[in-house]
N, C-alpha and C positions, 0 to 999 in steps of 0.2 A: 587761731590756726585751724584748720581742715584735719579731719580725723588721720587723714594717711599722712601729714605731715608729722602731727604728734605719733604715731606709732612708728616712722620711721626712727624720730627723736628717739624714743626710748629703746630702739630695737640696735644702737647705733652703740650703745653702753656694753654693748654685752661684744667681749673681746673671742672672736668667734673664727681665729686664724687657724686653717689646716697648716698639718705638718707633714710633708711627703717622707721624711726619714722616721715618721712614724708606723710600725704595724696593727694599732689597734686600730675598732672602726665603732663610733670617730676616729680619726687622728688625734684628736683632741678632747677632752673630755668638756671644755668649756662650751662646744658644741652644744652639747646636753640641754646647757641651762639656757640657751632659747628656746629649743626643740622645747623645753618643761612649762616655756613661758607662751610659748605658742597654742600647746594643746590648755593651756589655762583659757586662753581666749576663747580659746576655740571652741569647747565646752562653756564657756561664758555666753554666748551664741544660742546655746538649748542644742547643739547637734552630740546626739550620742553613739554616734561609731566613729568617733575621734580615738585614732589608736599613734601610737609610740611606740616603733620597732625597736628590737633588741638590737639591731646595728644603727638607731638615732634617727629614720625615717618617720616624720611626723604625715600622718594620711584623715583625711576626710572627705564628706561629700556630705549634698545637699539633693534630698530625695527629687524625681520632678513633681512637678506640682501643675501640668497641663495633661489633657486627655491626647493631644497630638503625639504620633511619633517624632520624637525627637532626640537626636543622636546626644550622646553622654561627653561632656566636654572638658575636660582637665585643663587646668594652671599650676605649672609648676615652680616654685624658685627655688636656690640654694640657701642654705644658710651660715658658710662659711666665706670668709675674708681670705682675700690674697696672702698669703707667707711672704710676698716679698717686700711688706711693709709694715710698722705697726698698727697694730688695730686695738694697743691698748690704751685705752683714757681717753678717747675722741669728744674731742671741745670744737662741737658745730658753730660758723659764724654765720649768722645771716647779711645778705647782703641787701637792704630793703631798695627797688627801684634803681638796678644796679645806673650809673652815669655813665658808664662807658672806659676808655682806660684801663689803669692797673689796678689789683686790687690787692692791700697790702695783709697778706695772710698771719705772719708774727713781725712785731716790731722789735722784739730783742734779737730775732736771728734774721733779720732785712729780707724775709723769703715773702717773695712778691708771685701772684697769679697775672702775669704777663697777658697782653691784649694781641701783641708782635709775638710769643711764643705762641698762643694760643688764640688764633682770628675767631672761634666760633663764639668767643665773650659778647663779638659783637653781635652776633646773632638776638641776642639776651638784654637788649641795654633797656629798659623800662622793667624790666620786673625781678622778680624777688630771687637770688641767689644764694644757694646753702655750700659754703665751701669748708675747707678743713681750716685747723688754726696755725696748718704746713708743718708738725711736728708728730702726723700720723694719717692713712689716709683717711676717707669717710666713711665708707662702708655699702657706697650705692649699692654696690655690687658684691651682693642682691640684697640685699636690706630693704634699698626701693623696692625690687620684686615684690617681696613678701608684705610691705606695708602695704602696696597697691591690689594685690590679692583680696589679705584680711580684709581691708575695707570696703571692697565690692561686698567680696562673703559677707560681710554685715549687713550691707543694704540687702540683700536680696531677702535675709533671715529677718531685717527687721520692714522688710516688703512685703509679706507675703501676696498681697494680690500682683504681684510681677509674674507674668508664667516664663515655665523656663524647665528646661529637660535636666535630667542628673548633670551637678553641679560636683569636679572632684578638685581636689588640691594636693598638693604634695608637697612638701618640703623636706630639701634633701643636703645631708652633711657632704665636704669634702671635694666639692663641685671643682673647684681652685688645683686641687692635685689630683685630678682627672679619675677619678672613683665614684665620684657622685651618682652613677649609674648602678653599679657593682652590684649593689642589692635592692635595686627597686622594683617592688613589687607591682609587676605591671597588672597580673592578672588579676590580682587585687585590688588595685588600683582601680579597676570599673569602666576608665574613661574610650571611645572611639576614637578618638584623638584629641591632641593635648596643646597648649602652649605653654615655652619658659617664655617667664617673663623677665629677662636675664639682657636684652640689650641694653643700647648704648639712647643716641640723643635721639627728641623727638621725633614719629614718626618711623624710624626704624624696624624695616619686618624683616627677617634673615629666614631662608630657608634649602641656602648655599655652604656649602664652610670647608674646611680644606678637608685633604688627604692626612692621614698623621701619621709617622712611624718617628724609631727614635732611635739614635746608633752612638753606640761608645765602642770608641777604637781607644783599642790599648797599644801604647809604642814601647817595645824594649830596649834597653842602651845595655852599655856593658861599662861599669866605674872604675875607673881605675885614677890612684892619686897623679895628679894634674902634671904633678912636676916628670913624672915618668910617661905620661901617657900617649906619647904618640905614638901611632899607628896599633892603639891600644884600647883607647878610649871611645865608646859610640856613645853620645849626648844623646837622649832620647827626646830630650825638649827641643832640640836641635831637626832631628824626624820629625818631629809630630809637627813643627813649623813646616818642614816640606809639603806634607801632605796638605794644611789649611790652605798654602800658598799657590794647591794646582786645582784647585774648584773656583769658581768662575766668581769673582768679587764681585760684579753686578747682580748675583743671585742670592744676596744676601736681604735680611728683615728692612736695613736701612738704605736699600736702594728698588726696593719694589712695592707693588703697590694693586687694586683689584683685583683681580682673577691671576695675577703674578705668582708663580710657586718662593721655592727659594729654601737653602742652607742655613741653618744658623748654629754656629759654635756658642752656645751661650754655659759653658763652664768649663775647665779645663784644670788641672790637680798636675803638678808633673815634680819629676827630679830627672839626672843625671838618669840612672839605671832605667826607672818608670812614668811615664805619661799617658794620662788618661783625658780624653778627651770627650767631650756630651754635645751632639750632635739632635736636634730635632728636622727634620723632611719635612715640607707641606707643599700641596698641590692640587690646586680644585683639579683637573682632568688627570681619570685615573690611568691613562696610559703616561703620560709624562711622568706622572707620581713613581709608577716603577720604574722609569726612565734615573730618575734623580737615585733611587735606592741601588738597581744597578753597577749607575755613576759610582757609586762610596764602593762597590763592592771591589770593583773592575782597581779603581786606585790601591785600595790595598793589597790587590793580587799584583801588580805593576810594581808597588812600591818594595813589597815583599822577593822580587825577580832582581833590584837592585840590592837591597841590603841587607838581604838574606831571609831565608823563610823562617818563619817567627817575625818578624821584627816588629811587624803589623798585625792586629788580631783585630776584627771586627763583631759587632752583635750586633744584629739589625732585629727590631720587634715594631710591627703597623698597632698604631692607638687607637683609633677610629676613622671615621669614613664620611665620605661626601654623605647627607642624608640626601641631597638635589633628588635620588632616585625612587626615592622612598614616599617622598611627599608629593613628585610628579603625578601616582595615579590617584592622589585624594587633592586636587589642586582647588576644590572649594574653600579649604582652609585657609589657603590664602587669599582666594578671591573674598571670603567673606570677613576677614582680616582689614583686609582695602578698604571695602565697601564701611567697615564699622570706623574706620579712622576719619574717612572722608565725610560722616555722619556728625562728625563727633567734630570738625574743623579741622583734621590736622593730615599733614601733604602724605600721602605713604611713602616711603623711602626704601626700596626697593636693593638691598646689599648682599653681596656674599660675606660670609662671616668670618674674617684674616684669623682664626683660632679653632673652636670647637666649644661647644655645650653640652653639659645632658643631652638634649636634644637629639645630639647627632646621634649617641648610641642607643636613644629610647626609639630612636626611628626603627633599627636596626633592629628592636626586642619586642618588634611588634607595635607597639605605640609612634604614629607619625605625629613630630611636636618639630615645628615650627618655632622660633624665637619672635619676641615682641618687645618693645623698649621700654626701658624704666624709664629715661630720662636724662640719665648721668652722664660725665664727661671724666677723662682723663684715670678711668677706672686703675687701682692696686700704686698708688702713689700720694704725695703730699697734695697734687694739684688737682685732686678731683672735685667737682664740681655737680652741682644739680637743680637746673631752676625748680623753685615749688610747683609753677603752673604746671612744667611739663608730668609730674607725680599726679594731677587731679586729673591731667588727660587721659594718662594709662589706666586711670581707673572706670573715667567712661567708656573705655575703650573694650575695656574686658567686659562689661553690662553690654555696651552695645553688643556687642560677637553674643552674647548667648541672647540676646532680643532678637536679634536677626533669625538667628537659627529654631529661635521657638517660635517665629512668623513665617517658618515656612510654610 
């Protein structure tokens, strides 16, 4: 196997899930021990200002080694797993010269990788497929990232006649529960602009991605035993159903799609007396975006004129921001992104990104970082997926980008 596949392999062991109800930083401390297993590489390498921040930031860079000016180019990846699946004990299958069809992930619990749930299999039928054993997900995301990284960084260390301008890296805990930014050292960091290497399937460039904020309404009811309680009783789960039922159902994750904004209720806690409700906003155009937060406000002021004031409490807080404005006046980066994929054989794929990255707030802290694709499919679940070829293209892909830019 290919160097970025075995370090994927091994980098896939290490159970590496942020914890959002966690306050330390990590979230986790299992973090650590790739952050520890990283910078072992990394210094395996010969580079000695590989440093290990005290909040789990692993940083390096690769001096330049041509007499041309040549701008300073960062690669960033995470090194935390989704929470919303496990990421302990991950038993990789391979799939060699996949056939096409389904492909049966465990045979004691009949959990099958669908071809009709999932058409992009077919995209993939001749070659090699790394999927999960459907009892945890894989960890592309970013594991890919970071094997695809290291293993450039190697070539370049064990190339030296390759020219090439300051070479930086970062790897960053907690990506997954939206921190991953919080303490990165940009200034530090070296780089004029940077890429995650944090997407999805081949060819994939992102440097679009939504509006974010986030709103918990709290509903108050008033308890009273059942058998007495008319004209007594206020059900609050009963309110809190009103109010999800007068925002626009088409605007929801499972009816939208591109540049579509949309509502989504993805948790909700309630009783009789209290209901709390977890609301996430998104919206690439940022005039609609305050459109939608408005929308939440205006409802609970409405809803609060029916059934008394209190009864609705809202908390609106914005997460991060389209970067589209950030990267518009440095748009080489992506032009030379295209041009290195197109080199390299592979279609650029040209996406807004239905979430958010690093990226989006390193844009915002100074650093314009664009996303680039691991490879993976079906990222933070049993069905994720990741051909091998696409892993050795992301890796030419990133040599190419700093070849181009040292031939300018």
């Amino acid at each position: 196997m290919s160097g970025v596949i075995n370090r994927f392999l091994k980098y896939v062991q290490f159970n590496t899930q942020s914890n959002e109800n966690s306050t330390s930083v990590p979230s986790t401390a299992t973090q650590l021990k790739l952050a520890q297993e990283i910078v072992k590489e990394l210094r395996g390498f010969g580079l000695h200002d590989v440093r290990l921040s005290e909040q789990g930031y692993v940083y390096a860079s690769i001096p330049s080694n041509t007499h041309k000016i040549v701008p300073a180019i960062g690669f960033i990846a995470h090194m935390d797993t989704s929470p919303d699946f496990s990421g302990e004990n991950v038993k990789p299958k391979f799939i060699e010269k996949f056939a096409g069809g389904n492909i049966l992930l465990n045979e004691e619990k009949n959990l099958i990788l669908s071809s009709d749930d999932f058409p992009e299999l077919k995209d993939y039928i001749g070659q090699t497929l790394i999927t999960t054993d459907g009892t945890t997900l894989l960890g592309a995301d970013d594991k890919a990232g970071i094997a695809e990284i290291m293993t450039a960084l190697e070539y370049l260390v064990t190339h030296p006649e390759v020219p090439h301008g300051k070479i930086c890296v970062g790897f960053t805990p907690d990506e997954e529960i939206g921190r991953g930014a919080d303490h990165f050292d940009v200034s530090g960091f070296g780089a004029d602009f940077a890429y995650t290497v944090d997407g999805g399937a081949l060819g994939e460039l992102e440097y679009e991605n939504f509006n974010a904020a986030k709103a918990i309404i709290k509903v108050r009811g008033r308890n009273v035993h059942p058998g007495s309680a008319k004209n007594k009783m206020i059900n609050s789960i009963l309110l809190a159903n009103k109010f999800i039922s007068l925002l626009p159902p088409s605007e929801t994750p499972a009816n939208t799609e591109g540049y579509e904004g949309f509502y989504h209720l993805n948790d909700i806690h309630g009783d009789v007396e209290l209901t709390t409700l977890y609301y996430i906003i998104r919206d690439f155009d940022q005039s609609s975006f305050e459109k939608r937060k408005e929308k939440m406000r205006s409802l609970t002021e409405e809803l609060n004129k029916e059934f008394g004031a209190g009864a609705f409490d809202i908390e609106l807080s914005d997460q991060y921001q389209n970067m589209r404005e950030k990267i518009k006046p440095v748009m080489h980066i992506i032009d030379k992104a295209c041009a290195a994929m197109e080199a390299v054989g592979v279609t650029p794929q040209l996406r807004p990104i239905r979430g958010g990255t690093d990226g989006a707030r390193l844009s915002f802290m100074g650093l314009p970082t664009p996303n680039l694709f691991t490879g993976g499919h079906n990222f933070h679940g049993r069905y994720e997926f990741i051909p091998t070829f696409a892993m050795e293209k992301s890796v030419e892909v990133i040599l190419k980008i700093i070849e181009l830019y040292s031939n300018d």
